[in-house]
Structure formats: C-alpha cells, structure tokens
C-alpha positions in Angstrom: -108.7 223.9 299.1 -105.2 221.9 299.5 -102.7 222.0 296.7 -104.0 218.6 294.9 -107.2 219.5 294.7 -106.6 223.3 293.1 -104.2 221.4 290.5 -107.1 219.1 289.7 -109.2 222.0 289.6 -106.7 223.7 287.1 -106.2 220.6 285.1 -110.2 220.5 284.4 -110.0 224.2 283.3 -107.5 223.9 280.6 -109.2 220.9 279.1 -112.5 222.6 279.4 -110.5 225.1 277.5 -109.6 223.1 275.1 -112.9 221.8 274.2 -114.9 225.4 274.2 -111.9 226.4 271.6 -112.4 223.7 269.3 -109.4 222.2 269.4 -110.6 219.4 271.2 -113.7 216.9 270.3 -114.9 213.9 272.0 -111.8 212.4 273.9 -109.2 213.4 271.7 -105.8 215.9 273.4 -105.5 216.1 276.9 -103.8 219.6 279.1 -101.6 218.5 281.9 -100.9 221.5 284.9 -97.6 220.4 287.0 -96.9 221.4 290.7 -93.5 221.2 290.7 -92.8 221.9 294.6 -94.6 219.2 294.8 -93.3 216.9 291.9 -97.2 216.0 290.5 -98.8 216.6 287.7 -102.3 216.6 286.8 -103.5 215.6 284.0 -107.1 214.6 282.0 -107.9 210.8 282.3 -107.7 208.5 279.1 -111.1 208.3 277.0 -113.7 210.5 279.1 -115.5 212.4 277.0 -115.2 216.7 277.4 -119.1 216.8 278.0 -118.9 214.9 281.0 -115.6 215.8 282.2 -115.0 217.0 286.1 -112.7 218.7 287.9 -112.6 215.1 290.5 -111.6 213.0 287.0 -108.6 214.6 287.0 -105.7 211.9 287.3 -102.5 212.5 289.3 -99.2 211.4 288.9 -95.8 212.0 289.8 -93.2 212.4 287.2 -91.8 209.3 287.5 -95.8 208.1 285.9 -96.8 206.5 289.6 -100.6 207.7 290.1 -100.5 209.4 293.1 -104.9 210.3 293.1 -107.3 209.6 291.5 -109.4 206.4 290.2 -109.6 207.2 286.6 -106.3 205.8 284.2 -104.4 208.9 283.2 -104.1 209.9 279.6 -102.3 207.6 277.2 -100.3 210.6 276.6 -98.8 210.7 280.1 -95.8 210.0 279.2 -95.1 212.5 276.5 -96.2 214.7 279.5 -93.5 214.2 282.2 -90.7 213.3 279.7 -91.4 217.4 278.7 -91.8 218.4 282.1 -88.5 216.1 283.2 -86.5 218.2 280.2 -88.4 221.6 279.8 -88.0 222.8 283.8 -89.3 226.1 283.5 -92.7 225.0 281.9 -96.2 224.8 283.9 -98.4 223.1 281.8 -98.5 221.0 278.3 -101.2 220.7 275.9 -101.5 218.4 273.5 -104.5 218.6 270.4 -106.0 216.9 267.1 -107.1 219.9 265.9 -107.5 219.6 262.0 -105.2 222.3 260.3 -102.3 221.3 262.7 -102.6 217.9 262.6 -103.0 218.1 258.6 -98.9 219.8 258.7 -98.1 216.7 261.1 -99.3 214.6 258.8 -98.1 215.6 255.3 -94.6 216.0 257.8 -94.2 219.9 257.3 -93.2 221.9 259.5 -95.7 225.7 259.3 -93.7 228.0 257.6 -93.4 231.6 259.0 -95.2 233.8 256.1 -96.0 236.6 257.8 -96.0 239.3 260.3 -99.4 237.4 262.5 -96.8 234.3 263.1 -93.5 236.6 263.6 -95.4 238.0 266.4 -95.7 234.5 268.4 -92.5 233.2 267.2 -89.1 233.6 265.2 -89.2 230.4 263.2 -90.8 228.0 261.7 -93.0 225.5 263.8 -90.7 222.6 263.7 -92.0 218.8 263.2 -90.5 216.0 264.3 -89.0 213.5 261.9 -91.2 210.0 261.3 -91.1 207.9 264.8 -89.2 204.5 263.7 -90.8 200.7 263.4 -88.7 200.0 266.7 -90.2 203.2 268.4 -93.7 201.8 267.8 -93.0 198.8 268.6 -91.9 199.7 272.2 -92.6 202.5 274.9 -94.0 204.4 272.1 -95.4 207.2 274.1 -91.9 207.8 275.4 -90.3 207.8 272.4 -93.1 210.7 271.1 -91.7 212.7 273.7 -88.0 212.2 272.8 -88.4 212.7 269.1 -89.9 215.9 270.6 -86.6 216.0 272.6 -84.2 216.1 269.1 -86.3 218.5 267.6 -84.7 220.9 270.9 -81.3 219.8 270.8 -80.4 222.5 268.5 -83.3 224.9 269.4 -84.9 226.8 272.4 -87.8 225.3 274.2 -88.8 229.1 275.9 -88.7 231.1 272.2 -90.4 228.3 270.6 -92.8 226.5 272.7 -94.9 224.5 270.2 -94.4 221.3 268.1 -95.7 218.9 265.7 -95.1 215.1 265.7 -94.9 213.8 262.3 -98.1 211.6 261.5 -100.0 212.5 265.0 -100.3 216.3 266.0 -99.2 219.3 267.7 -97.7 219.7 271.5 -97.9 223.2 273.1 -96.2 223.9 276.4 -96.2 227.4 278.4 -94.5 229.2 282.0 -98.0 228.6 282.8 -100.6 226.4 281.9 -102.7 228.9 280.6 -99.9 230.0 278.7 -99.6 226.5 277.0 -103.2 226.2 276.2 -103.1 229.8 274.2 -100.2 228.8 272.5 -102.2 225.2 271.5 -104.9 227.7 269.9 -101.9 229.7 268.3 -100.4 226.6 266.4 -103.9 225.7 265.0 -104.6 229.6 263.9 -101.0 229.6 262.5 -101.3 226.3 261.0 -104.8 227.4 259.3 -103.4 230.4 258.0 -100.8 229.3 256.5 -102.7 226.5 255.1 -105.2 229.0 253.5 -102.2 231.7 251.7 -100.3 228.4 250.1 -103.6 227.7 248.9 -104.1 231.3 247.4 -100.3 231.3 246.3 -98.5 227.9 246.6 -94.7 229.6 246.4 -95.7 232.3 248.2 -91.8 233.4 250.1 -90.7 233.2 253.5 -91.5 236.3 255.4 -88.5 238.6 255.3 -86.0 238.9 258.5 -86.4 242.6 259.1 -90.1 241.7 259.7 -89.7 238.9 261.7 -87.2 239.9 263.8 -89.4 243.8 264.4 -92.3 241.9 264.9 -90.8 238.8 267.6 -89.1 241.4 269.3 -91.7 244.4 270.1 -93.7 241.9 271.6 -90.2 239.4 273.2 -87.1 241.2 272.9 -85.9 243.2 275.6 -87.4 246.4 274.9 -90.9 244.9 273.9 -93.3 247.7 274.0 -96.4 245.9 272.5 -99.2 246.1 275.3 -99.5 247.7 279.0 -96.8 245.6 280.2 -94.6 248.5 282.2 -97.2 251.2 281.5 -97.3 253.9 284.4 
C-alpha cells in the first residue's frame, strides 16, 4: 500500500467516524489526515453523501490547495484545512462538524463555558468562538478567512492545550497530534457543548467551575505528572 493510498484510506476512516458518531449527517463536516513528509493532505470530497462514501473518494491536495489525486472536488472546507495545518505544525488531522449542540453555541456566538470537572479534564478554558466573520470576509475568499478568524482566536492562546473551536454563525473545528486524536476531540466539543447546554438549562447562572478543580483535574490527566490511565504503568 504506498503512502497516498494509506492517507486516503485514513481520510475515509475518520469521516466514517464521523458519521457512526453522529456528528455528521448526509454531506455535512468533512476530516482531513495530512502527511506532512510528504506535504499532502487528504481530505473528504465536497457533497458525497457518508452512506456512499469510499476510501478511493478521498481527494488529495497539497497545502498550497493544488489537487494532487483524485477525480472528486475536495471539500468546500479545504481551505480552512491547510490554512490550520500551514499554522498549527504539530497537528495530524482536522475535523470539522454540524453537529447540533455545538453548532447551537456557534450560533448564539458563545463560547462553552467550563462548569465542571467532565470539561476540566479535556481542557483548561473555555471553548473559545470566533468573533462574527465581516461583510468583506464573505464577500471574498471566505473559506480562508474562516480559517484566519480561527487564526486570532490563537494569537493569544495555545493551539496544543486547546485544540477545538467554534466559528461564530457556522460550527466547531477540532484538530489533534493525530487524526484520530482530532476526531475524539470533534466528539468532545459536542458532548461538552450538550452538557453544558443541559445544566444552564437546569440552572441558568450556574458559576464557573472553581480553579482548584480545573487546574487538579487538566493536570492529572496533562500536566507533567499526569497519573490518570496506564500511561507509564510497569
């Protein structure tokens, strides 16, 4: 199997993934997997349906958004893609969803608050969302411009401790070491995002979760002397 056709065959996983999680119905979201030895990426073609989806639709590109295999058009959100990969160089694969509770938070243009310990244990924060995309912005290479209002969101925070996003007004971005690890934290952003959803329903000023638990929770599981799991284990 050469290296194109295993990062095809990757590529068609994660969105297979994607779709037997729910987070993805009909054509909606698309996974990307990059090579980056290589320079390609691989990445679910625009408007084919999960169903019928195969590990040969896969488009590939390089990172400059030439198609370098492939018959099918690559995903609209190609882009948005390699404008992450270009700026995030220690990531492996993207995800990007319209699942409902996440998308619901981009759309009202909140960012998920961290309420308790089941979020502190994926991240430190808040999951940030972007600010509203401008007329201009839609107007032009809008799918660009996603990815660098992704891009300001980072300026003043870290990519590797918090490797999810929502775009105001469109939906949540997930990016991982591995593409695997992007398409788990996809599902974590819509199980976060649904949670949190459901207690402000319950209790509508219900408080931030306090630091102490945030920062015992992130770290037994992050910090340098994690200890949740068999990770190190004799």
């Amino acid at each position: 199997m050469n290296n194109i056709t295993n990062l095809k065959r990757v590529a068609w996983e994660c969105n297979r993934e994607l779709f037997s999680l729910g987070l993805a119905i009909r054509t909606f979201g698309n996974a990307s997997v990059i090579d980056r030895k290589a320079g390609i990426v691989a990445i679910k073609p625009s408007g084919v349906p999960y169903e019928s989806l195969r590990a040969e639709d896969m488009a590939v590109i390089d990172l400059d958004n030439n198609v370098v295999e492939g018959n099918l058009r690559p995903s609209s959100d190609t882009k948005t893609h390699t404008l992450l990969y270009r700026n995030f160089p220690e990531i492996g694969g993207v995800v990007h969803t319209h699942s409902p509770y996440a998308v619901a938070w981009s759309q009202a243009g909140r960012a998920i608050p961290i309420l308790g310990t089941t979020h502190a244990d994926y991240l430190a924060t808040d999951i940030p969302c972007t600010e509203g995309v401008s007329d201009d912005a839609v107007k032009g290479d809008y799918e660009e411009e996603t990815g660098n209002q992704i891009l300001k969101v980072f300026t003043s925070r870290s990519f590797k401790e918090i490797p999810m996003v929502l775009v105001a007004c469109h939906g949540p971005f997930a990016w991982g070491e591995t593409p695997e690890k992007a398409v788990e934290h996809a599902y974590m952003i819509e199980e976060l995002a649904r949670i949190a959803f459901l207690t402000l329903q319950i209790r509508p000023d219900t408080p931030r979760l306090k630091q102490a638990l945030i920062d015992r929770h992130f770290e037994r599981k992050h910090g340098k002397d994690a200890y949740y799991g068999q990770k190190g284990k004799s």
